[in-house]
Structure formats: C-alpha cells, structure tokens
C-alpha positions in Angstrom: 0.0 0.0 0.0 1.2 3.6 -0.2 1.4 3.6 3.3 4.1 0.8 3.2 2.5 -0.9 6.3 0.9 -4.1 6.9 1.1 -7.4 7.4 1.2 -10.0 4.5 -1.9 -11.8 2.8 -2.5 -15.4 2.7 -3.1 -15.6 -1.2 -2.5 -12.9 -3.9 -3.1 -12.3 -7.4 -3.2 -9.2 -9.9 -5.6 -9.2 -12.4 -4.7 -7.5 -15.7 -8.1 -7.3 -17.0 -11.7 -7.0 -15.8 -11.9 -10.1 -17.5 -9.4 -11.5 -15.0 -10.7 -9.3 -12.2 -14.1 -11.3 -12.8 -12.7 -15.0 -13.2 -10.6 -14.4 -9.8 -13.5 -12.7 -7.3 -15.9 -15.9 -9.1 -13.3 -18.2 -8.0 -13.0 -17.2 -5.0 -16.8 -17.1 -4.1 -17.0 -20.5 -5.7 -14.5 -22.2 -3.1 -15.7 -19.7 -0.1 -12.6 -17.8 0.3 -12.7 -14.9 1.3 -11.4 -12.1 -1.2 -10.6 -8.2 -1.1 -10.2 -6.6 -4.4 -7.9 -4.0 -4.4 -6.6 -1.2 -6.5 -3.4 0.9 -5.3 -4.0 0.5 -1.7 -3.8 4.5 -1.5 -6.7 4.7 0.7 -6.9 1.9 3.4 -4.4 0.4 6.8 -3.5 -3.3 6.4 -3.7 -5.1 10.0 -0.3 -5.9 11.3 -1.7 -9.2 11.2 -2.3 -9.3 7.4 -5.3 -10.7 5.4 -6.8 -13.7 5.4 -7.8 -15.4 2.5 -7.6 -13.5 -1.2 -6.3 -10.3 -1.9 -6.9 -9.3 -5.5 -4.8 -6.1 -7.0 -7.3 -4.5 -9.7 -4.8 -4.5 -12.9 -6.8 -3.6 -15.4 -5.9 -0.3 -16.9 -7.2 -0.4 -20.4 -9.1 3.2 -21.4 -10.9 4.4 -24.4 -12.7 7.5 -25.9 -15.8 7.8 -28.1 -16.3 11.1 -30.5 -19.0 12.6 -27.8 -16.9 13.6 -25.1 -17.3 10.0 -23.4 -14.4 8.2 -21.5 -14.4 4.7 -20.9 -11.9 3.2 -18.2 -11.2 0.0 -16.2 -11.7 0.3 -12.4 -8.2 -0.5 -12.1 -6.5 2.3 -14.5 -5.0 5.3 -12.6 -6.9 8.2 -12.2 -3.8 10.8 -12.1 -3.3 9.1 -15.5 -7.3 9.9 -16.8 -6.4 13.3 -15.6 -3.2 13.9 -17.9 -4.8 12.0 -20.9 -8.2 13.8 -20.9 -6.6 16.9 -20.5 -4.0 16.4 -23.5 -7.1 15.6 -25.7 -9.1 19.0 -24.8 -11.6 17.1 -22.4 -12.1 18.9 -19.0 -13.4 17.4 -16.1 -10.7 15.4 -14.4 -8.1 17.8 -14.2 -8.1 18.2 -10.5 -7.7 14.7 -10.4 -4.1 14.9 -11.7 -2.4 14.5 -8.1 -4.8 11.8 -6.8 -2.2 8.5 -6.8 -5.5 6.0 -6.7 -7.5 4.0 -9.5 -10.5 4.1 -10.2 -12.7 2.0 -8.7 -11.1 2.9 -5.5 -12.1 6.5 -7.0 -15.7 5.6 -6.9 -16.1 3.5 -3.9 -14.5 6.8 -2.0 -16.1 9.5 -4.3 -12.8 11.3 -4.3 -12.6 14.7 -4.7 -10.3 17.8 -4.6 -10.4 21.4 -4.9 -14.3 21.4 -4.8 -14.8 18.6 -7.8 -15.9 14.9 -7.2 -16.0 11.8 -9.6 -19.5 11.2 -9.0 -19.9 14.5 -10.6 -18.4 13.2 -13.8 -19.3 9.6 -13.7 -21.9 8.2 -16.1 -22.1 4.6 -15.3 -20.2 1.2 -13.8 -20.3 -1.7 -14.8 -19.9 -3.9 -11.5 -19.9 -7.8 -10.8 -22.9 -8.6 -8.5 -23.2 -10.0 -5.8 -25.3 -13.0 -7.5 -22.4 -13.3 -10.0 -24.0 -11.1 -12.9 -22.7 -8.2 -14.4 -24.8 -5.2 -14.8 -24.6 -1.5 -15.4 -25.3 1.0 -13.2 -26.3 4.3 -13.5 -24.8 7.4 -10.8 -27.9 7.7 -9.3 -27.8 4.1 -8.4 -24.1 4.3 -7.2 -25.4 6.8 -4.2 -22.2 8.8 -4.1 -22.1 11.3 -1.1 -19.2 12.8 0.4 -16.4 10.7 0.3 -19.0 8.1 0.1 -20.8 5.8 -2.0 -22.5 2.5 -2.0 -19.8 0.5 -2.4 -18.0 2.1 0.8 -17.8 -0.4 3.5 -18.2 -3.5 1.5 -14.4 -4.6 1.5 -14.2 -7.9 3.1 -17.6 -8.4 3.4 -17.2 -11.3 0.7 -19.6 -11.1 -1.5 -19.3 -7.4 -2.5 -20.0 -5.6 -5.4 -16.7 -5.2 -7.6 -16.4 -2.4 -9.9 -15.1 -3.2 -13.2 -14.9 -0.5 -15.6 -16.3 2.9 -15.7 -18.3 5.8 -18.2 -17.4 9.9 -17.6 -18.6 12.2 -19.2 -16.1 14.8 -20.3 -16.2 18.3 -21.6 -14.3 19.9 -24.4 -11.8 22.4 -23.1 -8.8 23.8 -24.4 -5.9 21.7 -23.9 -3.2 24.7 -23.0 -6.4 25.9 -20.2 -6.5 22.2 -18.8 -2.3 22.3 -18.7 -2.2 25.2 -16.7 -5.2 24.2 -14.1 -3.4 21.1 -13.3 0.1 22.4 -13.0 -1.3 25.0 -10.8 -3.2 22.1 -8.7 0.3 20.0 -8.5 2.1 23.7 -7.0 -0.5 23.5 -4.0 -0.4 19.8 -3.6 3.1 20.0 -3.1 2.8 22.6 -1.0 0.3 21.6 1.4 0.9 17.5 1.4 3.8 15.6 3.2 6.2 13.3 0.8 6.5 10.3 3.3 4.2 7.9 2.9 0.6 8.3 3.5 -2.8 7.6 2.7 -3.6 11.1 1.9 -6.7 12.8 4.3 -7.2 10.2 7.4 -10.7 11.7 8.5 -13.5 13.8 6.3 -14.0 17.2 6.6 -16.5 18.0 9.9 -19.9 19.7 9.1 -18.7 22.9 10.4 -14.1 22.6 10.4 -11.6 20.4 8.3 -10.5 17.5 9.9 -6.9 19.1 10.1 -8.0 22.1 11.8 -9.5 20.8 14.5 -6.4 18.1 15.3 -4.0 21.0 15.3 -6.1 23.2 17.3 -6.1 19.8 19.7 -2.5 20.4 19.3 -1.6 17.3 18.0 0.1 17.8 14.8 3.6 16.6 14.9 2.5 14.3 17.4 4.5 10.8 17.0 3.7 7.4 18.3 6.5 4.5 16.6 7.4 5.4 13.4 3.9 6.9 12.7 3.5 10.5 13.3 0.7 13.0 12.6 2.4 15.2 9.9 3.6 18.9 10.8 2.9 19.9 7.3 -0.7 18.6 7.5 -2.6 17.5 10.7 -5.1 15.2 8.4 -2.2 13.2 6.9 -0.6 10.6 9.2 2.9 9.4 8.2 4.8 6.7 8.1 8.6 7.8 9.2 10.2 4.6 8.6 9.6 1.1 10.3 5.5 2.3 11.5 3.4 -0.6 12.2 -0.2 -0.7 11.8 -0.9 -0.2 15.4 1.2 2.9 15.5 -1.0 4.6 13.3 -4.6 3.2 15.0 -3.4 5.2 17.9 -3.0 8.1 16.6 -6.1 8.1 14.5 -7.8 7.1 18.0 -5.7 9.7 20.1 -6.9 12.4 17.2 -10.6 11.3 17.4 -10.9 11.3 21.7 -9.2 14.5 21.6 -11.4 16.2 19.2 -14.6 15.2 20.7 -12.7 15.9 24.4 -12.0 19.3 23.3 -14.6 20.1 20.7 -17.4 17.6 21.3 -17.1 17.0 17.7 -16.7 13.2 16.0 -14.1 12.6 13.5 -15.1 10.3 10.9 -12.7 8.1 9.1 -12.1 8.6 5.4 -9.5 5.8 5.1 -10.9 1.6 5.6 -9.4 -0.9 8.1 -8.6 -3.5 6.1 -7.2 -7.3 7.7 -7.1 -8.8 11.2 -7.8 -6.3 13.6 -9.2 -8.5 16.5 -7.5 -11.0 18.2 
C-alpha cells in the first residue's frame, strides 16, 4: 500500500483485466474464500496481522474515448493518468484529479474529490460484478455517491461485495493549454500543502462545520509521533509513516486524534481511510 505498512496476505493475485478481475472474485466465491479486491491500496491500513484469505490487486488499466466527449476506463487504471490524458485531448473534467495517486474504482467507492470537484460529478455509469455473480450497469444515481462516500464504501471484506469493473465519464471539451495550466497550478498547492512520506492522503473527512486538520492541530496534536507513525507537521489530516510504523502505531493516533477532538470540541471525527485485515485478536 502507499502507506508501506501491513502485514502479509494469505493468497494474492493481480488481475490484468476486468476479465481476470471477474474469473478471480468468481473463484473465490466459488470455493468460499474470502477475497478483497484491491486497486493501489492509497486509501486503506492493512492489519499488522495481514489478510486472510484472497487479496486481488485491480490491474486492469485499459481506457478508451468515443467522439462525444465520453471516457471509458477499467476500475483499475489510474486516475492521475485519466487526468493527464483527458486533459492532453481538450476534455475537462478530471483535471483536479491529476495529483490523486488511486485507480479508479477505488475513485468511486470513496467518491474522491479535490479542490471542490468529485468523480461522482463526472461519472456516467459502472459496470460492477454482483453479488449474484452477474454483471450489470449502473447508472450514478444508483451508485449513491455522497461525500467521500458511495455505495460501495464499506463492503471490503464483506465477501460477497460488489466489484467495480470499468467505468463511463462524461467529459467536456476544453482547451488543452487551459487544462495544462489548471493542473500544474493544482500540482504547486499539492506539493505545498501535502507531506512526501508515505501516507494515505486525508485520514478523516471534513467536519460539518471545520476540516479535519483544523480541529487536530487546534487539539494540538500535529507533529505528534507514536513508533514510526507521526501526525504530519505539514498537515494535521495526513498521518505518516517515518520509517519502520506498524499498523498499530498509526490506529493510535487516528484514536488519540478522534478522543481528543470530541474531548476538546465535542465533535466526532469520521474516518475517510478503511481498516482492512485482522484487527481483533
């Protein structure tokens, strides 16, 4: 994962196709494993413990545009890479996207977002494995994105969740030097504002009333360090991993960051990133 932490999985695969994607998550159902599909493990903690059963790394990055503005993309392609490709054809919509390390289908299932855009507001339709073992389209009213949320949020490791296989946005012509310039401007802030250790980007989702980082450094907590995990001193909603953190490491802080929130502010932080693995026990 990008936060380089975790233990190890029992069995693992990558699948370089939705076609693959679909043959592995139907195996696995078949002989009651049980599976986690994955794409660049940007946006969840492995268990120091690992994973048991199947961990499946979403591969498939094949993408495709129609004459209307339309682009077609495998839930495992990388949406930094939509981003730069739209862009470089004229088509707006991703740009802000262009600094987002994740795929797609992780895109969707966490309704990222940045700089006031979302990829629910872009996407047209999945096509997802069911539950039942059929494929079917969806439309983005039946997806029920929300912020940083969707209907697919929560279902890792439940076993017999829905997996996303490719996706439909719908793009807007723009001109290419305009779309250049927007996303070199949203790569100056990013750098900027973000740590370069490794992370998994925001850890909580922005309060009702505050962002997430606000309120932990007003808790004063930023730079706080527990192992080699440490709440960042360049952003209080990014936890770091300085070298050697375990998975434990950073469950305290993200535990120490949400008592002394709701201590100090009576307001609940709610977790943006999953817990994925062996937690109990």
């Amino acid at each position: 994962t990008s936060f380089r932490i975790g233990g190890p999985a029992d069995l693992y695969a990558v699948a370089t196709s939705s076609q693959e994607l679909v043959v592995l998550v139907s195996l696995a159902r078949e002989h009651d494993i049980p599976y986690l599909v994955i794409g660049r493990g940007t946006n969840i903690l492995v268990a120091d413990k690992g994973i048991r059963g199947l961990v499946i790394e979403n591969g498939g990055q094949e993408i495709w545009f129609d004459n209307d503005a339309v682009l077609y993309a495998e839930s495992g392609a990388l949406l930094g890479d939509l981003a730069r490709e739209s862009a470089r054809r004229g088509l707006g919509g991703l740009e802000w996207a262009v600094g987002i390390p994740g795929s797609v289908g992780g895109a969707i299932v966490g309704n990222a977002g940045a700089y006031g855009c979302y990829i629910g507001g872009v996407t047209r339709e999945a096509t997802v494995l069911a539950a039942d073992g059929t494929v079917r389209e969806l439309s983005a009213a039946e997806m029920g994105f929300g912020y940083r949320t969707s209907r697919f949020k929560g279902q890792a490791g439940e076993g017999q969740q829905e997996v996303i296989l490719s996706a439909e946005f719908a793009l807007r012509p723009e001109p290419a030097q305009e779309l250049a310039e927007k996303m070199a401007d949203y790569t100056r802030r990013r750098e900027t504002s973000q740590p370069t250790e490794p992370s998994v980007g925001s850890v909580f989702k922005r309060t009702r009333q505050y962002p997430a980082g606000f309120l932990i450094e007003q808790a004063g907590l930023k730079g706080t360090r527990i192992g080699g995990a440490q709440i960042s001193p360049k952003h209080a909603n990014f936890i770091v991993n300085l070298g050697g953190a375990r998975a434990l490491d950073v469950k305290a802080l993200i535990d120490l960051a949400q008592e002394q929130v709701r201590e100090q502010f009576g307001i609940d932080l709610e977790l943006e990133i999953e817990l994925v693995g062996e937690w109990n026990g």
